[in-house]
C-alpha positions as CSV (number, residue, x, y, z in Angstrom):
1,X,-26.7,49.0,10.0
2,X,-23.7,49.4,7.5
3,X,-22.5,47.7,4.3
4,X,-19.3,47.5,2.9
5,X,-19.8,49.9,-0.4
6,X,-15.9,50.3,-0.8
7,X,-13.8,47.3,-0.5
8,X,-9.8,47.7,-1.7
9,X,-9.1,44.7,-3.0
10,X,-11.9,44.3,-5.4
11,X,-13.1,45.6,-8.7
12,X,-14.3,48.5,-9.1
13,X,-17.9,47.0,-10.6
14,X,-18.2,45.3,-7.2
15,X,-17.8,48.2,-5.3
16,X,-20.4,50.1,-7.3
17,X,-23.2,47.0,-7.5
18,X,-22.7,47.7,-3.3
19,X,-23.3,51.3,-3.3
20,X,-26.4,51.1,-4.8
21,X,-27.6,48.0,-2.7
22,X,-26.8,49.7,0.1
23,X,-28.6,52.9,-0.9
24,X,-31.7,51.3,-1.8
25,X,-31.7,49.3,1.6
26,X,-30.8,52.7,3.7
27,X,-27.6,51.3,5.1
28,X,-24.2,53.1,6.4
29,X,-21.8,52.5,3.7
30,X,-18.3,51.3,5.0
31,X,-15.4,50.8,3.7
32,X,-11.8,49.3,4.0
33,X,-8.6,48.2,2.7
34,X,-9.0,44.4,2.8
35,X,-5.3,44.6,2.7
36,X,-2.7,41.6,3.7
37,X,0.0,44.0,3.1
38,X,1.1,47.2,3.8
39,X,1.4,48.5,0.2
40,X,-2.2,48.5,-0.1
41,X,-2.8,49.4,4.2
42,X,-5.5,52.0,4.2
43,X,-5.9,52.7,0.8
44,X,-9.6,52.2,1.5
45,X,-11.4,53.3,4.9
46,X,-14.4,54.8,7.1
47,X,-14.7,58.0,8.1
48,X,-17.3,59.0,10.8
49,X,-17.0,62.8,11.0
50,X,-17.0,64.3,14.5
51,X,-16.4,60.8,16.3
52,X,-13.7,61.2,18.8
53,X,-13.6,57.2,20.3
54,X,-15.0,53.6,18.8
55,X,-18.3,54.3,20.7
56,X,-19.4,57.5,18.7
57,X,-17.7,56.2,15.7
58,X,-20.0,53.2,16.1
59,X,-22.3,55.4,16.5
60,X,-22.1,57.0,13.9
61,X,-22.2,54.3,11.8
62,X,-25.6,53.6,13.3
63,X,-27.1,56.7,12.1
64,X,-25.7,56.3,8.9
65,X,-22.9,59.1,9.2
66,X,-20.6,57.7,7.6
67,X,-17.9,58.5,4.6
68,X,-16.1,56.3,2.8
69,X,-12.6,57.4,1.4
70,X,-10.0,55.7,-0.8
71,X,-10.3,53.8,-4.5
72,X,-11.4,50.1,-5.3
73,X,-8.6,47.4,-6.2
74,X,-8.2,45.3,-8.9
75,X,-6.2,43.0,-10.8
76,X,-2.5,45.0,-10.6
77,X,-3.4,45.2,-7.0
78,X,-4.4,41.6,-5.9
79,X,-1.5,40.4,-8.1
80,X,1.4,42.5,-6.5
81,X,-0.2,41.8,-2.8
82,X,0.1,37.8,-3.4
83,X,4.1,38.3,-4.8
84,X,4.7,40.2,-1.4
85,X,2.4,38.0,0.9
86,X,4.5,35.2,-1.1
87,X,8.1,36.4,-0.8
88,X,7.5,37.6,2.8
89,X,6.8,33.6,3.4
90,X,10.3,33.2,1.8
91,X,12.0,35.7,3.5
92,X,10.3,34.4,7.1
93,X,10.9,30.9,6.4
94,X,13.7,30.5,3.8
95,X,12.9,26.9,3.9
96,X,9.6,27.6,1.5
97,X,11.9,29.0,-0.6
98,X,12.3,26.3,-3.7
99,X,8.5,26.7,-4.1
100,X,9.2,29.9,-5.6
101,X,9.1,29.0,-9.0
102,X,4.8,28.8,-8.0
103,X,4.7,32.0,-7.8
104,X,4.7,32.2,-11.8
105,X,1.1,31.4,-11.4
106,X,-0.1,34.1,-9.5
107,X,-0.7,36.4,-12.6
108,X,-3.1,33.9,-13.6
109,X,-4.7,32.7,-10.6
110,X,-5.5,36.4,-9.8
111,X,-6.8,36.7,-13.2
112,X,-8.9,33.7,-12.4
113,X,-10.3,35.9,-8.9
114,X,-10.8,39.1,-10.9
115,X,-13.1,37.2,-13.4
116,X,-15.0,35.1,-10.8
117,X,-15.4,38.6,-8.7
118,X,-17.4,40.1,-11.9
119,X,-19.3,37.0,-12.6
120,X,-20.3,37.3,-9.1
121,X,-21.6,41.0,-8.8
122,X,-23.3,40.2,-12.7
123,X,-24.5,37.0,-11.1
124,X,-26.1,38.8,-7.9
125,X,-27.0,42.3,-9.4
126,X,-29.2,40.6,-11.7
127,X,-30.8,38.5,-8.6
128,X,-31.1,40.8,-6.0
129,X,-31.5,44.1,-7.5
130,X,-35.3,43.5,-8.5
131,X,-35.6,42.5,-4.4
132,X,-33.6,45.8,-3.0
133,X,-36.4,47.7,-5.1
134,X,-39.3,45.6,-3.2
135,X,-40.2,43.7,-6.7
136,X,-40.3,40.4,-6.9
137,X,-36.8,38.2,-7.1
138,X,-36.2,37.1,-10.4
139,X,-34.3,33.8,-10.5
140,X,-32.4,33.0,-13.2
């Protein structure tokens, strides 16, 4: 019964090509952090107002109740998330350390996600948007 409408770690153009998806197909929007650290922990989540345990947050979620809180990521995000996931692997197991000079790609290879993410939600808006409004599905 839910979608995710608000997603941390992604742009912002994503986030928005969901909330409209999921308004058109009457679905409880959800949201979260996506997070792999805890710089970015919570930054994005669900709110079910009243719910007091999982079962009437579920719930909640069923009756489309929900609230989502917290702000979409990004590129500046997704970059400074892989330098921590990647010196917390150093600093757990020192012997990964003298790949550390890889880590001067991450700027790039997140570059590389954060382009593929908006070619994806161009990609699928233009597919699936005529379908959410009952036309036909246009297949380009």
């Amino acid at each position: 019964p839910g979608m995710e409408t608000l997603n941390g770690q992604i742009p912002e153009a994503n986030n928005a090509a969901a909330v409209r998806l999921a308004r058109a197909w009457r679905k409880s929007e959800i949201a979260g952090s996506d997070s792999h650290t805890l710089a970015s922990l919570g930054r994005a989540y669900t709110e079910v107002p009243g719910a007091t345990d999982a079962r009437t947050f579920l719930e909640g979620v069923r009756r489309g109740q929900t609230r989502v809180h917290g702000d979409s990521g990004g590129y500046w995000r997704l970059t400074r998330a892989i330098f921590e996931i990647g010196l917390g692997l150093i600093e757990e197991k020192p012997w990964t350390a003298p790949f550390a000079p890889l880590m001067l790609a991450i700027p790039l290879i997140t570059l590389g996600n954060q382009v593929s993410e908006l070619w994806f939600e161009q990609k699928w808006s233009r597919r699936i948007w005529p379908a959410a409004l009952g036309e036909k599905l246009i297949r380009s």
